[in-house]
PyMOL Python script that loads the backbone (N, CA, C, O; Angstrom):
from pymol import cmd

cmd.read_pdbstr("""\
ATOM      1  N   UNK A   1     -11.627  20.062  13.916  1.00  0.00           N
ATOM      2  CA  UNK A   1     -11.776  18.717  13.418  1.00  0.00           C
ATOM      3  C   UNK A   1     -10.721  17.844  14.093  1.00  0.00           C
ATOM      4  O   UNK A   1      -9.525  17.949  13.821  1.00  0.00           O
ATOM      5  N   UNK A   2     -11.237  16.925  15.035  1.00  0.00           N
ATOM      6  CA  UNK A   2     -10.255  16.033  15.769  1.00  0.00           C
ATOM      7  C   UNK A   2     -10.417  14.559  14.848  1.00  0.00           C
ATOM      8  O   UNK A   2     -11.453  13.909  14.708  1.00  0.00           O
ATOM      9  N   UNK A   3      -8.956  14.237  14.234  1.00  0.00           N
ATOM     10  CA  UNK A   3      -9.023  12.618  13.588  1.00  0.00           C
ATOM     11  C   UNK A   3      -7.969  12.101  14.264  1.00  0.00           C
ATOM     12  O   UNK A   3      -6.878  12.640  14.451  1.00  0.00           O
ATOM     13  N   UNK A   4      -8.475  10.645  14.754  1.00  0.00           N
ATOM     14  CA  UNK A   4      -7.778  10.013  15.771  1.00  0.00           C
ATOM     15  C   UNK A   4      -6.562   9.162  15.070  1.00  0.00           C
ATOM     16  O   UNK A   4      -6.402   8.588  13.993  1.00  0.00           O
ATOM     17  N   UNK A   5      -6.136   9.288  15.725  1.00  0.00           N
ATOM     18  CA  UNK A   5      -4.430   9.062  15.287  1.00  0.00           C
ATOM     19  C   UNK A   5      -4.151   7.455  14.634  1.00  0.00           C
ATOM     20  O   UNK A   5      -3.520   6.989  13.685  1.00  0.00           O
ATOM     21  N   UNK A   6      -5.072   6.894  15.811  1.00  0.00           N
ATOM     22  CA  UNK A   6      -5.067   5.279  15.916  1.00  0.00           C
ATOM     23  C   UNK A   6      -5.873   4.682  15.880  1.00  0.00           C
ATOM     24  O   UNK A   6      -6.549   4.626  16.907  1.00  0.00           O
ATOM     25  N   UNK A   7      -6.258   3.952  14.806  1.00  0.00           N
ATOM     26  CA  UNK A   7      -6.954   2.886  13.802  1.00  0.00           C
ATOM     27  C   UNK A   7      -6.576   1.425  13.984  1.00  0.00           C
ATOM     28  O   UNK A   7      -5.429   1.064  13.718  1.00  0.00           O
ATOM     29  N   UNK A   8      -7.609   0.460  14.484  1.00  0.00           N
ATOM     30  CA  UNK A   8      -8.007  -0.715  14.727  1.00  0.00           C
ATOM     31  C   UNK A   8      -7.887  -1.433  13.450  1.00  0.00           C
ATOM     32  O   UNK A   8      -8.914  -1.416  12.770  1.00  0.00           O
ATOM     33  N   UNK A   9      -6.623  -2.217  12.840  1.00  0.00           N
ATOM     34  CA  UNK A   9      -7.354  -2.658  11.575  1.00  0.00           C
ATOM     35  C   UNK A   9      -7.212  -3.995  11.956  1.00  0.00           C
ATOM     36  O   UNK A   9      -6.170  -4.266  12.552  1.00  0.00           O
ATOM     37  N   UNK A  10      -8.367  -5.296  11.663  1.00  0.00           N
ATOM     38  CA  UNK A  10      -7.545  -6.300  12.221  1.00  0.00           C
ATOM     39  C   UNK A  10      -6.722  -7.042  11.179  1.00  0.00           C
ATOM     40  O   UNK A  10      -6.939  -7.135   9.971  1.00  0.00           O
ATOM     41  N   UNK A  11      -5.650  -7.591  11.962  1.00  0.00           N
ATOM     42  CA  UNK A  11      -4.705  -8.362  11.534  1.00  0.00           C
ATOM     43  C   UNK A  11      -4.114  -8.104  10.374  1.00  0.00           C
ATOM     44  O   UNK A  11      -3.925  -8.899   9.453  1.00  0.00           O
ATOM     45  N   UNK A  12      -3.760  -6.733  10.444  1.00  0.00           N
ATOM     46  CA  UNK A  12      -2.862  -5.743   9.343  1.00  0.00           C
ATOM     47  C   UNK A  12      -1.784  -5.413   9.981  1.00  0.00           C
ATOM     48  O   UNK A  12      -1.503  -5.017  11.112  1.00  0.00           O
ATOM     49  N   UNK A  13      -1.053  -5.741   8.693  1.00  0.00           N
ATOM     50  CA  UNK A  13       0.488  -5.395   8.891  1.00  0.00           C
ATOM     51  C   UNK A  13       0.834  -4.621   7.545  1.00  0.00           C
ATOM     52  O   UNK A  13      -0.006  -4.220   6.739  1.00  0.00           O
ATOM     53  N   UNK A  14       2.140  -4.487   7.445  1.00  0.00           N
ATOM     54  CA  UNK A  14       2.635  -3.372   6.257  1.00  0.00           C
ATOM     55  C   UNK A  14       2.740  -4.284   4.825  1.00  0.00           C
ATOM     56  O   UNK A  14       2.816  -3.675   3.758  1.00  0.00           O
ATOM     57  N   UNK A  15       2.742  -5.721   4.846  1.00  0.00           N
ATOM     58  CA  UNK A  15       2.719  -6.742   3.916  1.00  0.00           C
ATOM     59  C   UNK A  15       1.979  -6.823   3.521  1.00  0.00           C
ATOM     60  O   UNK A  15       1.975  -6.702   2.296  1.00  0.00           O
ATOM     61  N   UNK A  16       0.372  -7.175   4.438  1.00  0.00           N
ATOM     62  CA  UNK A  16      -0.796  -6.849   3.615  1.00  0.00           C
ATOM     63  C   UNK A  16      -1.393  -5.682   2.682  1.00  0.00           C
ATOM     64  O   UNK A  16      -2.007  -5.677   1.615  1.00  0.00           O
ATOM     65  N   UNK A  17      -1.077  -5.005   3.291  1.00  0.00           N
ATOM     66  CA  UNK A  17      -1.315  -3.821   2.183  1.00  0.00           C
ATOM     67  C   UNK A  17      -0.421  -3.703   0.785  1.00  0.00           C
ATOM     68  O   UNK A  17      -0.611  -2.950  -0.170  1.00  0.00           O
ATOM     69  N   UNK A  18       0.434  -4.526   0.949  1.00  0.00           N
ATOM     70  CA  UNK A  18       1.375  -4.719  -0.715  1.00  0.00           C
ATOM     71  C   UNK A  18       0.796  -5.544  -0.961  1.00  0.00           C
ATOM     72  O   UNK A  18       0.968  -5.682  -2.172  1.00  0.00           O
ATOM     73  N   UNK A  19      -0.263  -6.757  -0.410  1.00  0.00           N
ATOM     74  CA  UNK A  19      -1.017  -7.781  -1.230  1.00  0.00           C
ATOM     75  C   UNK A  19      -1.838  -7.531  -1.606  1.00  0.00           C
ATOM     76  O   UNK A  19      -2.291  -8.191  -2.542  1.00  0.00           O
ATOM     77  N   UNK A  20      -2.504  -6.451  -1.109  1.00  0.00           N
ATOM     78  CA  UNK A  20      -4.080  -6.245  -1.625  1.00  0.00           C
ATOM     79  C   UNK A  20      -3.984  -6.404  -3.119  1.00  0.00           C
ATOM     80  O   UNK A  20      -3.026  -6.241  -3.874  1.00  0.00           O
ATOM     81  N   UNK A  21      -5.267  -6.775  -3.353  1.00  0.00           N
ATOM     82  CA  UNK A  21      -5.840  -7.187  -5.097  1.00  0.00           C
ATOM     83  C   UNK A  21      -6.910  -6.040  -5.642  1.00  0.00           C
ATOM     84  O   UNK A  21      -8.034  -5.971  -5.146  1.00  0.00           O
ATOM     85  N   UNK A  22      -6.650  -5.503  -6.277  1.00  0.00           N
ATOM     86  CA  UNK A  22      -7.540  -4.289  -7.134  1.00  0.00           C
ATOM     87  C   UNK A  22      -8.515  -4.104  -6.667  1.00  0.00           C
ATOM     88  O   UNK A  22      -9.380  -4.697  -7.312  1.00  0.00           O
ATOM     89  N   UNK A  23      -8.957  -3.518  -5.753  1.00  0.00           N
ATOM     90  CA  UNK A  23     -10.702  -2.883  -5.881  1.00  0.00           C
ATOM     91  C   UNK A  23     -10.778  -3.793  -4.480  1.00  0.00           C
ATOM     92  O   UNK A  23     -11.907  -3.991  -4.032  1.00  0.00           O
ATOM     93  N   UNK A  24      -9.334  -4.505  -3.580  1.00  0.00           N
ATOM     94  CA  UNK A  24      -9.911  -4.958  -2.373  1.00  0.00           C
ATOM     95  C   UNK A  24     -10.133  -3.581  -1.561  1.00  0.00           C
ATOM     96  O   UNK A  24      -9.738  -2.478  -1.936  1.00  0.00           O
ATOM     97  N   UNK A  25     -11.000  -3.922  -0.114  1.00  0.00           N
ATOM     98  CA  UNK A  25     -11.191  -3.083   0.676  1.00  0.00           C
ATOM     99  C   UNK A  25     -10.532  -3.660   2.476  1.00  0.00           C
ATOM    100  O   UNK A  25     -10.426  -4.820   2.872  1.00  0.00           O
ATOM    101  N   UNK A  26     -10.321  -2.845   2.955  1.00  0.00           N
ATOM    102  CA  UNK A  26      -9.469  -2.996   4.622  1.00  0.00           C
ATOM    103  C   UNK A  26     -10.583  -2.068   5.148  1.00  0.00           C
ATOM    104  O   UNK A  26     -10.764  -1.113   4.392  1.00  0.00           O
ATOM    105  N   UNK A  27     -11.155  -2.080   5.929  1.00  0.00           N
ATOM    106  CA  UNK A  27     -11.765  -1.331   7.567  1.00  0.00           C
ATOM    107  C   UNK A  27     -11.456  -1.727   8.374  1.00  0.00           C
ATOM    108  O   UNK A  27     -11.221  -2.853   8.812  1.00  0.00           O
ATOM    109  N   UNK A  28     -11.380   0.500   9.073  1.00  0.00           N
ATOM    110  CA  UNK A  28     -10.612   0.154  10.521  1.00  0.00           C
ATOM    111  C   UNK A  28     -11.436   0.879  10.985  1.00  0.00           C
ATOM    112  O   UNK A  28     -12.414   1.460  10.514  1.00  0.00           O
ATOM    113  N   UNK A  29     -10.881   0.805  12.182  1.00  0.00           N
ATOM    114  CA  UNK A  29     -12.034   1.671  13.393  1.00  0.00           C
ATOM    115  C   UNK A  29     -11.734   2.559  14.247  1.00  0.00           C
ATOM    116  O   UNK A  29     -11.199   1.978  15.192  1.00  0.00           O
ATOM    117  N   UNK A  30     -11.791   3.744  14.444  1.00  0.00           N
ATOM    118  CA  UNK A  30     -10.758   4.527  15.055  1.00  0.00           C
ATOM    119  C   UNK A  30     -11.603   4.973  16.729  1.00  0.00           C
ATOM    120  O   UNK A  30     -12.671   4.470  17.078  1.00  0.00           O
ATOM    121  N   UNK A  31     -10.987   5.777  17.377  1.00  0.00           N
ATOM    122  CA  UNK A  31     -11.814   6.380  18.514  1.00  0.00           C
ATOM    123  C   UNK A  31     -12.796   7.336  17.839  1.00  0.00           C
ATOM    124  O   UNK A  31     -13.723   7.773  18.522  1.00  0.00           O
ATOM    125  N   UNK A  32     -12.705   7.620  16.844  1.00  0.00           N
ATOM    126  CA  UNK A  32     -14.019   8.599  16.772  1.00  0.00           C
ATOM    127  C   UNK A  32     -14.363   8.513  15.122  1.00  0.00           C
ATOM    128  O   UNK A  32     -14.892   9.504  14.619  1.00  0.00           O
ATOM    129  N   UNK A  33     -14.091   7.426  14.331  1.00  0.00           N
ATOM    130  CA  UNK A  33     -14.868   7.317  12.948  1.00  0.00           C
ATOM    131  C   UNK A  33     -14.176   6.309  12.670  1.00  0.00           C
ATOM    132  O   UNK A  33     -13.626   5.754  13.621  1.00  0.00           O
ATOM    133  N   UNK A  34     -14.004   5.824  11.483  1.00  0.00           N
ATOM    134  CA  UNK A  34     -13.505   4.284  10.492  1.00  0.00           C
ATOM    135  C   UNK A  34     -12.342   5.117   9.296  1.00  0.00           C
ATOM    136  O   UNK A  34     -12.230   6.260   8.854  1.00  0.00           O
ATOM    137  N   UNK A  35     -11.662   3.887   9.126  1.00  0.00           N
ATOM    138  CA  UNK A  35     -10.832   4.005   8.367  1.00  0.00           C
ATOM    139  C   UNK A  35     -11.046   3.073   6.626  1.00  0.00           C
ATOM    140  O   UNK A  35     -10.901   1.856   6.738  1.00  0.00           O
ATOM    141  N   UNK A  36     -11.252   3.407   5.666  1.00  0.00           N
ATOM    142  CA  UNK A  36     -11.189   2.544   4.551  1.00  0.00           C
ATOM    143  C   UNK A  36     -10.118   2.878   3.736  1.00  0.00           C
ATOM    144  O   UNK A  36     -10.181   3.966   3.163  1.00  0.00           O
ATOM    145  N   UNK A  37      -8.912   2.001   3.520  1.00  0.00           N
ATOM    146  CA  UNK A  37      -8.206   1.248   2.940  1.00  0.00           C
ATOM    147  C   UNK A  37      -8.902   0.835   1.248  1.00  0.00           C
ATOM    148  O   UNK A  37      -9.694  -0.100   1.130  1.00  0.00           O
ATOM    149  N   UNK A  38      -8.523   1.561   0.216  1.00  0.00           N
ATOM    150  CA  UNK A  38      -8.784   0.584  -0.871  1.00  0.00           C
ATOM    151  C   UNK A  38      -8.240   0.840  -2.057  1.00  0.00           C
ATOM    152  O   UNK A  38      -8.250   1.930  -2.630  1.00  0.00           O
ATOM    153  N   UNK A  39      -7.628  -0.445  -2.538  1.00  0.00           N
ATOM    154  CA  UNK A  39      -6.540  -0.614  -3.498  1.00  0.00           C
ATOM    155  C   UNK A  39      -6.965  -0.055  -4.830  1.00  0.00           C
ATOM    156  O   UNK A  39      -7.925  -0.612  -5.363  1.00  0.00           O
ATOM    157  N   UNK A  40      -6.455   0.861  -5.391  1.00  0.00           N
ATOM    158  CA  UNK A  40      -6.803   1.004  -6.900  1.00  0.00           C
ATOM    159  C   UNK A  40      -5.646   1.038  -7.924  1.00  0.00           C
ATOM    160  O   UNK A  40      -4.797   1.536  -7.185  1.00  0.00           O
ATOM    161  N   UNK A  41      -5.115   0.887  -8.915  1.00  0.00           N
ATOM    162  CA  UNK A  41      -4.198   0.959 -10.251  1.00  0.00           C
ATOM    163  C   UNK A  41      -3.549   2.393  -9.544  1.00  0.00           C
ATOM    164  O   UNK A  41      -4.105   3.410  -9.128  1.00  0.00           O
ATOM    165  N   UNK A  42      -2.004   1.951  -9.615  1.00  0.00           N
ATOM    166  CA  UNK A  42      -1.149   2.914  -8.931  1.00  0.00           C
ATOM    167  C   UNK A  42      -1.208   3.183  -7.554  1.00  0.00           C
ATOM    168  O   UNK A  42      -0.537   4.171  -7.251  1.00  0.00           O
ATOM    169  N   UNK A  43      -1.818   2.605  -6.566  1.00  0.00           N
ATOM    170  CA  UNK A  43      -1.784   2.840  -5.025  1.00  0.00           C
ATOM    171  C   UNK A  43      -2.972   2.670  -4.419  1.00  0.00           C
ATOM    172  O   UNK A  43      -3.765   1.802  -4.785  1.00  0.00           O
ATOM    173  N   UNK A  44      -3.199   3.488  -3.436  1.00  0.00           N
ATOM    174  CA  UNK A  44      -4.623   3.080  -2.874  1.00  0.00           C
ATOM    175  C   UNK A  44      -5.531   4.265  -2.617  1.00  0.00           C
ATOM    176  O   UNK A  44      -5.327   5.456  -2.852  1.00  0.00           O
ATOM    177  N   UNK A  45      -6.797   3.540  -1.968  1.00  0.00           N
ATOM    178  CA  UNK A  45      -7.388   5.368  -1.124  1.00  0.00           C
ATOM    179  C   UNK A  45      -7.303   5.358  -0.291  1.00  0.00           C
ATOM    180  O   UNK A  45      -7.511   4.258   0.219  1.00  0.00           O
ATOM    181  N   UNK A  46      -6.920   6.531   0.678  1.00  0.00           N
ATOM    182  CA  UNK A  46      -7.160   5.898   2.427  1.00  0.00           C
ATOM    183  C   UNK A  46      -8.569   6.610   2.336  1.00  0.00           C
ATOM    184  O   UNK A  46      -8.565   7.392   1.385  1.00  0.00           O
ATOM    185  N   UNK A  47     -10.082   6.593   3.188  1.00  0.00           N
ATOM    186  CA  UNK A  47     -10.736   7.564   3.251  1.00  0.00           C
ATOM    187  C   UNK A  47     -11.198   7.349   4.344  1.00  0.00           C
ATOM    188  O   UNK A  47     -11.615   6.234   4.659  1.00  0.00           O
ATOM    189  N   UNK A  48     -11.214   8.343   5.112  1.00  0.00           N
ATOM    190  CA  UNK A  48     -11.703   8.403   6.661  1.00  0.00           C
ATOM    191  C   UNK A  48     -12.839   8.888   6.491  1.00  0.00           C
ATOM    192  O   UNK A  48     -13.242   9.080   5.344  1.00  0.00           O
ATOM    193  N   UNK A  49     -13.808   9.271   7.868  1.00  0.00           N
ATOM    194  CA  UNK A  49     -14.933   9.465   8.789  1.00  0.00           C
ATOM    195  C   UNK A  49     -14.560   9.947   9.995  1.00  0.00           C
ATOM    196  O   UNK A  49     -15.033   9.176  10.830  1.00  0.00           O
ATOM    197  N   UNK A  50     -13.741  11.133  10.726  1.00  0.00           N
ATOM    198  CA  UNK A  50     -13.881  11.428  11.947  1.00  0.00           C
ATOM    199  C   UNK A  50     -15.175  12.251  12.172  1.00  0.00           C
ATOM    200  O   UNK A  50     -15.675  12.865  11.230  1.00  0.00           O
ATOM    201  N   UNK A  51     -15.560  12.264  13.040  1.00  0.00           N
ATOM    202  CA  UNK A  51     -16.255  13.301  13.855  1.00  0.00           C
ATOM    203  C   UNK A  51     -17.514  13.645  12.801  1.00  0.00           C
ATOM    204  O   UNK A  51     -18.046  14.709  13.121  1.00  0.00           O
ATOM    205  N   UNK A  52     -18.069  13.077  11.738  1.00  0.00           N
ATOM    206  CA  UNK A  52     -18.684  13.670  10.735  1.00  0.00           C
ATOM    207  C   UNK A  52     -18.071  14.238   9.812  1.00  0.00           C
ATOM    208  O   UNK A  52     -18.865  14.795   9.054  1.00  0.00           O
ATOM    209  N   UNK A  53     -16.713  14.396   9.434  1.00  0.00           N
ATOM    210  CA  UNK A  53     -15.854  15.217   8.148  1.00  0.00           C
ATOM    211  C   UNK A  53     -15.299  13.672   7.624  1.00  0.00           C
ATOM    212  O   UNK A  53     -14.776  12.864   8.392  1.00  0.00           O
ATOM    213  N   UNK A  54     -15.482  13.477   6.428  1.00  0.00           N
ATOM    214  CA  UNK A  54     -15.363  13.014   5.486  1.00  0.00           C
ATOM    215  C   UNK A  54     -13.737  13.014   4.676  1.00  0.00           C
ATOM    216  O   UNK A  54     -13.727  14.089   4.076  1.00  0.00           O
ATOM    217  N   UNK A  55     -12.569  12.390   4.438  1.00  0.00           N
ATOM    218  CA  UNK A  55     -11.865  13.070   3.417  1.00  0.00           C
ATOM    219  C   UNK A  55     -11.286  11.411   3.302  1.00  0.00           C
ATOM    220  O   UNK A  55     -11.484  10.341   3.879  1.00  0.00           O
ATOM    221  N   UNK A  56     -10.351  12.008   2.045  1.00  0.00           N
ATOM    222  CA  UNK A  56      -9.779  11.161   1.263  1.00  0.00           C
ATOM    223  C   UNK A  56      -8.711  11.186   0.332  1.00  0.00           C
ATOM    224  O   UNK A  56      -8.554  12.150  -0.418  1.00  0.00           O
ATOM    225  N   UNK A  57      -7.887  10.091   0.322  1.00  0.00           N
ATOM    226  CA  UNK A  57      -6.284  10.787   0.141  1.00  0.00           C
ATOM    227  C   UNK A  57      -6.059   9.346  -1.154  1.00  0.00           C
ATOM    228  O   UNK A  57      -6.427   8.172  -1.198  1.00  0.00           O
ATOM    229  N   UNK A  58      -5.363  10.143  -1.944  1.00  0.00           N
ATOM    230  CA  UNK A  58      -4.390   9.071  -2.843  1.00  0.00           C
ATOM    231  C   UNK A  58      -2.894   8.847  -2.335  1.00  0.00           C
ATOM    232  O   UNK A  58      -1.957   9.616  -2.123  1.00  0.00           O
ATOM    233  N   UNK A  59      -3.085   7.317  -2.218  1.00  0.00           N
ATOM    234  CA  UNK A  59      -1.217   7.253  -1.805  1.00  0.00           C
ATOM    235  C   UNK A  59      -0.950   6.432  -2.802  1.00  0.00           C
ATOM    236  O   UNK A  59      -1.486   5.365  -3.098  1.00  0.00           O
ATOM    237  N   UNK A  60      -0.038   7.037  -3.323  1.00  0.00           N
ATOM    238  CA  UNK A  60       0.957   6.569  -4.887  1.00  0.00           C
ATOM    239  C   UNK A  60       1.613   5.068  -4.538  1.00  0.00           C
ATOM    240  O   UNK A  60       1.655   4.732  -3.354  1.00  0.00           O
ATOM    241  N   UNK A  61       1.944   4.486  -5.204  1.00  0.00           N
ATOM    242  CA  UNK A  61       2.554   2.993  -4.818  1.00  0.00           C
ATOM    243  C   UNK A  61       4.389   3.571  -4.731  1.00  0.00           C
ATOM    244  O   UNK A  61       4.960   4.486  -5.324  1.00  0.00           O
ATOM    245  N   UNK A  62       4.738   2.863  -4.024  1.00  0.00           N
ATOM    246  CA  UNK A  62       6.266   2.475  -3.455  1.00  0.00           C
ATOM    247  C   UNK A  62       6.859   1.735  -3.131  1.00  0.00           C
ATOM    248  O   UNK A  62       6.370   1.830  -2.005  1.00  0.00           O
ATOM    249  N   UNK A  63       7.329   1.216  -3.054  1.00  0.00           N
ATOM    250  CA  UNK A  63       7.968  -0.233  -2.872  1.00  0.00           C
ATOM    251  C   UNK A  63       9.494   0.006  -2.069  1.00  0.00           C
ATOM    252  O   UNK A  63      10.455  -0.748  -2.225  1.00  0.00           O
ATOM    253  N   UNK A  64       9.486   1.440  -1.022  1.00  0.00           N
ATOM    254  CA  UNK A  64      10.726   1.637  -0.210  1.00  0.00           C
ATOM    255  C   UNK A  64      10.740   1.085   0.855  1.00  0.00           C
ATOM    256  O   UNK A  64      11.717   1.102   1.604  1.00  0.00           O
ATOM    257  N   UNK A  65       9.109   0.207   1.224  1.00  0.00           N
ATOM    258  CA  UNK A  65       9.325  -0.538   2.948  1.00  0.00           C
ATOM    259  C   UNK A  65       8.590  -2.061   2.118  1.00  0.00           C
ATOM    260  O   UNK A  65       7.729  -2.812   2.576  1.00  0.00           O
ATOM    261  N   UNK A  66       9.174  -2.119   1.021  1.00  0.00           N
ATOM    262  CA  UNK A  66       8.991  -4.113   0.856  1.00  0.00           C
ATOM    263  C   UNK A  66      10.051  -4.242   1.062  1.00  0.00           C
ATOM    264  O   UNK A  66      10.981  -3.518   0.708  1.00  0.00           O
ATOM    265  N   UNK A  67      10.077  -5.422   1.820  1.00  0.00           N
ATOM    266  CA  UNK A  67      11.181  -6.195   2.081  1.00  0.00           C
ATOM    267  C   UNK A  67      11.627  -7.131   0.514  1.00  0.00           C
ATOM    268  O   UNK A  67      10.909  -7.816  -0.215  1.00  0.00           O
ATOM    269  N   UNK A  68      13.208  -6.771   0.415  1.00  0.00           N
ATOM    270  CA  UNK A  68      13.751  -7.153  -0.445  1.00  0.00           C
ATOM    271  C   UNK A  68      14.715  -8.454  -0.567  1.00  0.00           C
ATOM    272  O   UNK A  68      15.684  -8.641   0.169  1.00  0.00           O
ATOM    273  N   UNK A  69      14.265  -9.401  -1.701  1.00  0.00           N
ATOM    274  CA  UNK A  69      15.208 -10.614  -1.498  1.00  0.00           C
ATOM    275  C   UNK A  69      16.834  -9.948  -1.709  1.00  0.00           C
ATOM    276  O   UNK A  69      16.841  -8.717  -1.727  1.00  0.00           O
ATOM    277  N   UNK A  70      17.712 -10.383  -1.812  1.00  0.00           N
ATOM    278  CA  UNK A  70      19.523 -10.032  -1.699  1.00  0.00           C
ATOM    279  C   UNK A  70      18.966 -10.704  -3.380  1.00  0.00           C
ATOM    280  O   UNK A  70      18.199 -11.523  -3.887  1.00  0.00           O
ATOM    281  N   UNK A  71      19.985  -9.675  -3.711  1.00  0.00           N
ATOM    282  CA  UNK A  71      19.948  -9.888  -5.342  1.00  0.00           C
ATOM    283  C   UNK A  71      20.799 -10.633  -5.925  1.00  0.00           C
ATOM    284  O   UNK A  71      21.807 -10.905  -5.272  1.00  0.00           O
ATOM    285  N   UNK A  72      20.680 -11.153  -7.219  1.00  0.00           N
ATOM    286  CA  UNK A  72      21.873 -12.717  -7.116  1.00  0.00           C
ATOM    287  C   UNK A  72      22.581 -12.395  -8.169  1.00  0.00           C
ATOM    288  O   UNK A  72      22.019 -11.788  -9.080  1.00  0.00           O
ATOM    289  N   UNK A  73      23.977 -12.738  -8.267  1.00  0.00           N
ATOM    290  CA  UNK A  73      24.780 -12.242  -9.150  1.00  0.00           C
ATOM    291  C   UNK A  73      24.509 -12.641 -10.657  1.00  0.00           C
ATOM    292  O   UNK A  73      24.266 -13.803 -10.983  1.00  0.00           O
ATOM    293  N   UNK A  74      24.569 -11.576 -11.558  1.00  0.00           N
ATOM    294  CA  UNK A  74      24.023 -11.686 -13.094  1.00  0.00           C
ATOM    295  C   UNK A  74      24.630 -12.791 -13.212  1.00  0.00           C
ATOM    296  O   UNK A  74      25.363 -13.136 -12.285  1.00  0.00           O
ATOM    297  N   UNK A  75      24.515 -13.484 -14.165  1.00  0.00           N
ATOM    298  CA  UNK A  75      25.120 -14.540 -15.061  1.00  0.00           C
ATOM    299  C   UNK A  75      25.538 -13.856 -16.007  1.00  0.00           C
ATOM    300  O   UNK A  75      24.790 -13.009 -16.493  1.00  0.00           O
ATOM    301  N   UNK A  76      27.043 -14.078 -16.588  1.00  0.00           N
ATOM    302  CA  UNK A  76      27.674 -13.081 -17.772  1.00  0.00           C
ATOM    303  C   UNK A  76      27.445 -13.733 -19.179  1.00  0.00           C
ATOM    304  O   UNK A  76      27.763 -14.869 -19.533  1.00  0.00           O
ATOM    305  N   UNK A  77      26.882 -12.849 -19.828  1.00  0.00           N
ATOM    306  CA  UNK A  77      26.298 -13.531 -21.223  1.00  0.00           C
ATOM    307  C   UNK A  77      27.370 -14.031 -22.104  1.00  0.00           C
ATOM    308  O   UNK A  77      28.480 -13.502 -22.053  1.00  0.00           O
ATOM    309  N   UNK A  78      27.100 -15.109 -22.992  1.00  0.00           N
ATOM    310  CA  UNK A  78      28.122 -15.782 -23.763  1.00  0.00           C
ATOM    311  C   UNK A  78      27.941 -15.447 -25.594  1.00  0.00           C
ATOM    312  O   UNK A  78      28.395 -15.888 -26.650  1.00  0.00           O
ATOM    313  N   UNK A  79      26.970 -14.375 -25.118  1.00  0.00           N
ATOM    314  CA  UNK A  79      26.336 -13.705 -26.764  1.00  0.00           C
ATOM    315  C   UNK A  79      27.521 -12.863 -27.370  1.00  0.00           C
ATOM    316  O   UNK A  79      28.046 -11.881 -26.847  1.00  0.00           O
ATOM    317  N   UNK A  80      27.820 -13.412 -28.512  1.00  0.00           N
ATOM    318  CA  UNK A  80      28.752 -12.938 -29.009  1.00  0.00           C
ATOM    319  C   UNK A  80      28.191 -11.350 -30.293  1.00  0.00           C
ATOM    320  O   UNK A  80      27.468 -11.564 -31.266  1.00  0.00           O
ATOM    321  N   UNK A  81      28.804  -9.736 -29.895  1.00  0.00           N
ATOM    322  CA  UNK A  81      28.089  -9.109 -30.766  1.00  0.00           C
ATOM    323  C   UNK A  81      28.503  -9.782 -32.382  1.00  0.00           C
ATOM    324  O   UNK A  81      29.254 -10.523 -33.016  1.00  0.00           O
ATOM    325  N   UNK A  82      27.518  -8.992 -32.419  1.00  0.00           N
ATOM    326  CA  UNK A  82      27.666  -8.636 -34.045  1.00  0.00           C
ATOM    327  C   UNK A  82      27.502  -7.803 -34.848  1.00  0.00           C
ATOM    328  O   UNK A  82      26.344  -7.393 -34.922  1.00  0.00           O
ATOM    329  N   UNK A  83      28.748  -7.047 -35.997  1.00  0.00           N
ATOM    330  CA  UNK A  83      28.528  -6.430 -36.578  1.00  0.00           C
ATOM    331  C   UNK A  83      27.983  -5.765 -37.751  1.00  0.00           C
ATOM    332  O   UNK A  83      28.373  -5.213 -38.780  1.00  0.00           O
ATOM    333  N   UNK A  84      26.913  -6.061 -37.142  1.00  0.00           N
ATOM    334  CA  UNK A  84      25.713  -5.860 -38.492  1.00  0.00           C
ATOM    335  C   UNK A  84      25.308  -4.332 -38.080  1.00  0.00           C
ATOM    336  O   UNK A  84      24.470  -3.716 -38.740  1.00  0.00           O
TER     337      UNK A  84
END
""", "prot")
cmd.dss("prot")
cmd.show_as("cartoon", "prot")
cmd.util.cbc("prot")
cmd.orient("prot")
């Protein structure tokens, strides 16, 4: 079973795929089958088509390659406890 490495998607980057919206779909196109991309609750599916074999993968959500704003210093609370 040969699956080609490299997939045509257009005008995908690693951002779009953190935008996708529930139940969107991405196709790609590879040298020898398609690629589908699709977002579900907790991550996505990838599911390919090489050569006539069929498969399909769950990728869990992560958020280790979003780009992150610089985080801004707490504001220190002026709440006084209480002993109740």
């Amino acid at each position: 079973m040969k699956f080609s490495r490299s997939w045509k998607i257009k005008n995908m980057d690693q951002e779009k795929i953190y935008k996708m919206n529930l139940h969107e779909i991405i196709d790609g196109i590879g040298e020898t089958g398609f690629l589908r991309i699709l977002r579900v609750a907790g991550g996505w599916v990838y599911i390919s088509n090489s050569g006539g074999h069929l498969a399909s993968s769950f990728v869990p959500f992560s958020d280790e390659f979003v780009k992150r704003q610089p985080l801004k210093p707490a504001i220190p609370s002026t709440r006084v406890a209480s002993n109740q």
